[in-house]
C-alpha positions as a Markdown table, in Angstrom:
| # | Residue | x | y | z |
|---|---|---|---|---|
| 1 | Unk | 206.8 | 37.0 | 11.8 |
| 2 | Unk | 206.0 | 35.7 | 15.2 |
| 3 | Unk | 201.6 | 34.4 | 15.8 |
| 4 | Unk | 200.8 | 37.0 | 17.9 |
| 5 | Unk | 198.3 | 34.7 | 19.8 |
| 6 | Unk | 201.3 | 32.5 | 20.5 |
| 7 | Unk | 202.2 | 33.9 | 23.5 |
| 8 | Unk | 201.2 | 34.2 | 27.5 |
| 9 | Unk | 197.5 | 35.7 | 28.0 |
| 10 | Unk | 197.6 | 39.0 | 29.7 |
| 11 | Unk | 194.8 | 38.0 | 32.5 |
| 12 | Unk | 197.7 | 35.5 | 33.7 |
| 13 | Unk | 196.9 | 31.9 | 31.8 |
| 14 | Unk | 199.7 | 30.4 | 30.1 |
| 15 | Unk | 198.1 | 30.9 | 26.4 |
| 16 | Unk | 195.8 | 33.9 | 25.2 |
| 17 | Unk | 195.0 | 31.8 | 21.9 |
| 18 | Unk | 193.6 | 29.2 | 24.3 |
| 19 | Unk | 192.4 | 31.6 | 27.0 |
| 20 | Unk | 191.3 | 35.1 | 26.1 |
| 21 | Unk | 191.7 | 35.5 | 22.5 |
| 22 | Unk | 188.4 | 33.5 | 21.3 |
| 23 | Unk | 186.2 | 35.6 | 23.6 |
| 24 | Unk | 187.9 | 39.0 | 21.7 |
| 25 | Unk | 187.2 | 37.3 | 18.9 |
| 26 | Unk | 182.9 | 37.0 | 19.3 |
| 27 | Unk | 183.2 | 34.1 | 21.8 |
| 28 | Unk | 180.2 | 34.3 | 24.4 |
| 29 | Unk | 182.1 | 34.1 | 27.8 |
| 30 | Unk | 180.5 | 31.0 | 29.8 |
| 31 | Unk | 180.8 | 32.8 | 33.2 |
| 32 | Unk | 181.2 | 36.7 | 35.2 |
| 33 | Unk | 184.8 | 35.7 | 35.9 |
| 34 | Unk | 185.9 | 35.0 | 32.9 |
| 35 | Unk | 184.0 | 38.2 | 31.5 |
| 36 | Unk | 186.0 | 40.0 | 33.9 |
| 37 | Unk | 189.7 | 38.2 | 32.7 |
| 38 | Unk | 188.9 | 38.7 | 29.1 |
| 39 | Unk | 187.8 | 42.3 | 30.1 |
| 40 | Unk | 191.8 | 42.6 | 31.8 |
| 41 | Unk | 192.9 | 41.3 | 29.0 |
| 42 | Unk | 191.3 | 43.7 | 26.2 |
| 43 | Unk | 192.7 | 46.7 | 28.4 |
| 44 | Unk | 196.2 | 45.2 | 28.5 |
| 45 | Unk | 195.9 | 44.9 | 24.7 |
| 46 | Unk | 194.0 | 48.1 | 23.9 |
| 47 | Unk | 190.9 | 46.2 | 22.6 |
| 48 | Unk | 188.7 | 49.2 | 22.8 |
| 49 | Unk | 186.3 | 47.4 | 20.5 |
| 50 | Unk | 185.5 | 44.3 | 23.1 |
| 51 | Unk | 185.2 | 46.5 | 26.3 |
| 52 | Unk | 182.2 | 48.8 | 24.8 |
| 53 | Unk | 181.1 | 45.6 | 23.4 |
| 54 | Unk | 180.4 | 43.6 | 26.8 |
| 55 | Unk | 179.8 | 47.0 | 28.6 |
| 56 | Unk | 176.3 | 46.9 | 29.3 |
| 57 | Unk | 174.5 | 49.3 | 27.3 |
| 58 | Unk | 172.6 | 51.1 | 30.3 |
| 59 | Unk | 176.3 | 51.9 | 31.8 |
| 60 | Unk | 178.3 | 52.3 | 28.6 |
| 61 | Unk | 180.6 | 55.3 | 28.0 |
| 62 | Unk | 180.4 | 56.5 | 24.4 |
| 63 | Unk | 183.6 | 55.8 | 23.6 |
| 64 | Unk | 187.1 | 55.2 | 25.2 |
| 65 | Unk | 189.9 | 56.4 | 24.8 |
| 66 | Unk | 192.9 | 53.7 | 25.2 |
| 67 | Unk | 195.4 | 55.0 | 22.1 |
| 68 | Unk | 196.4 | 57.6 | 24.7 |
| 69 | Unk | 196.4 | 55.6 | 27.6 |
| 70 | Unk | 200.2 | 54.9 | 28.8 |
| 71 | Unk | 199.4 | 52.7 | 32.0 |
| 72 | Unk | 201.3 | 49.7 | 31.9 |
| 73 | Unk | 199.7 | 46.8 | 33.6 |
| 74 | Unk | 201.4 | 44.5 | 35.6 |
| 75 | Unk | 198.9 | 41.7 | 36.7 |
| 76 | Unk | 195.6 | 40.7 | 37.7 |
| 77 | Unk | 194.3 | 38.5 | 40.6 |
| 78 | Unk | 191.4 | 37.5 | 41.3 |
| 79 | Unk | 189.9 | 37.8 | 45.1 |
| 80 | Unk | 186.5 | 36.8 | 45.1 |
| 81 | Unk | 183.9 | 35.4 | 42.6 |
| 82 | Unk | 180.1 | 35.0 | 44.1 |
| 83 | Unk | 177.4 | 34.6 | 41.8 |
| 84 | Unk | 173.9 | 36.3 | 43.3 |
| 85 | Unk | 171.6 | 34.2 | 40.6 |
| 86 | Unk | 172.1 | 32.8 | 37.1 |
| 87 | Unk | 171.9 | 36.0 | 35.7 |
| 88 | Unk | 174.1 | 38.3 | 38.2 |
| 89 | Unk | 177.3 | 37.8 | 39.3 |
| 90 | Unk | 180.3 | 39.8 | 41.3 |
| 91 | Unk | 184.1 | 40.0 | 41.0 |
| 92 | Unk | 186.5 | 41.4 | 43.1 |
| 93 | Unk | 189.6 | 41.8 | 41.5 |
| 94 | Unk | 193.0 | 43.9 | 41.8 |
| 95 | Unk | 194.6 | 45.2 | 39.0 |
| 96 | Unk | 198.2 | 46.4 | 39.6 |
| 97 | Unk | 199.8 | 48.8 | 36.8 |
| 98 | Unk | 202.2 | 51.4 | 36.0 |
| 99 | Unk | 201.9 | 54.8 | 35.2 |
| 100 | Unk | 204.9 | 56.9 | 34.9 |
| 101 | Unk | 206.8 | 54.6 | 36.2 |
| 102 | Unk | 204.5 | 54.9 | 39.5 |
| 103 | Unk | 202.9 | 51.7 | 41.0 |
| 104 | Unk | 198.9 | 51.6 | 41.5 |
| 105 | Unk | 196.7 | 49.4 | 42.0 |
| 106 | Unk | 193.2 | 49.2 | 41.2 |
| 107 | Unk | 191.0 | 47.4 | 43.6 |
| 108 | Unk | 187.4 | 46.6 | 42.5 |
| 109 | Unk | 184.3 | 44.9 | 42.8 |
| 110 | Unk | 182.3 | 44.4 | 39.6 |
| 111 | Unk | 178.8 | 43.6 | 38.7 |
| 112 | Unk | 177.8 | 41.6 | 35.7 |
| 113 | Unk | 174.4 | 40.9 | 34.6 |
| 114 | Unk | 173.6 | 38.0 | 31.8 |
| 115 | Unk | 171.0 | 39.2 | 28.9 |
| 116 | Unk | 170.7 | 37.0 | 25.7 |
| 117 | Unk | 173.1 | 34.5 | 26.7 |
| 118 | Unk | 175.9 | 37.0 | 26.8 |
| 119 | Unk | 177.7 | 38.5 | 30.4 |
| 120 | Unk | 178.1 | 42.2 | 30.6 |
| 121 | Unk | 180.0 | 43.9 | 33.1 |
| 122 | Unk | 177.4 | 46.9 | 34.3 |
| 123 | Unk | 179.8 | 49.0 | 36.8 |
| 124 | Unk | 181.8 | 48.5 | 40.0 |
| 125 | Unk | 182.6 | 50.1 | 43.2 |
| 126 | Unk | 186.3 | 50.9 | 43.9 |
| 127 | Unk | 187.6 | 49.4 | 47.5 |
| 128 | Unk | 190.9 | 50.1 | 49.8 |
């Protein structure tokens, strides 16, 4: 049976063990941006679990619902990373997906806050 960590990290690095996979797995993540590519990632992969777990708690849904969730996503990239202090940060992002086999993409520009060491994304406001 094949490692499933063995193989290219959804957010777009060439290794999710080395990338992504230690921050699903409890790592704090140093930094908003990558917050916001493990946060890609853990929707790619349907980690439910890690994106109500760095969803700050003042924004947080109750739960998600991803088992029913048929997008397929297609990439990420990155526009624009500006930090406002040590503790807030902004990413502007596009996500492009599936759904259907219809094209979207979603364009966005986060917020993240830092409490206790740890970066949680807090909300975002869609752009054109």
């Amino acid at each position: 049976m094949a490692d499933p960590l063995a193989r290219e990290c959804p957010c777009g690095c060439a290794d999710y063990a080395q990338c992504c996979a230690p921050y699903h797995h409890g790592l704090a993540a140093p930094d908003a941006l990558v917050m916001m590519r493990s946060r890609y990632s853990a929707y790619v992969l349907g980690r439910e679990d890690y994106l109500l777990a760095t969803w700050h708690h003042s924004t947080r849904p109750a739960n998600l619902d991803l088992a029913g969730d048929t997008s397929r996503w297609l990439g990420l990239e990155i526009k624009r990373y500006t930090t406002q202090s040590e503790d807030h940060a902004t990413v502007e992002f596009v996500a492009r997906y599936k759904v259907a086999g219809r094209a979207h993409r979603l364009h966005e520009l986060s917020r993240f806050v830092r409490e206790d060491g740890r970066w949680f994304y807090v909300d975002g406001d869609f752009l054109a």
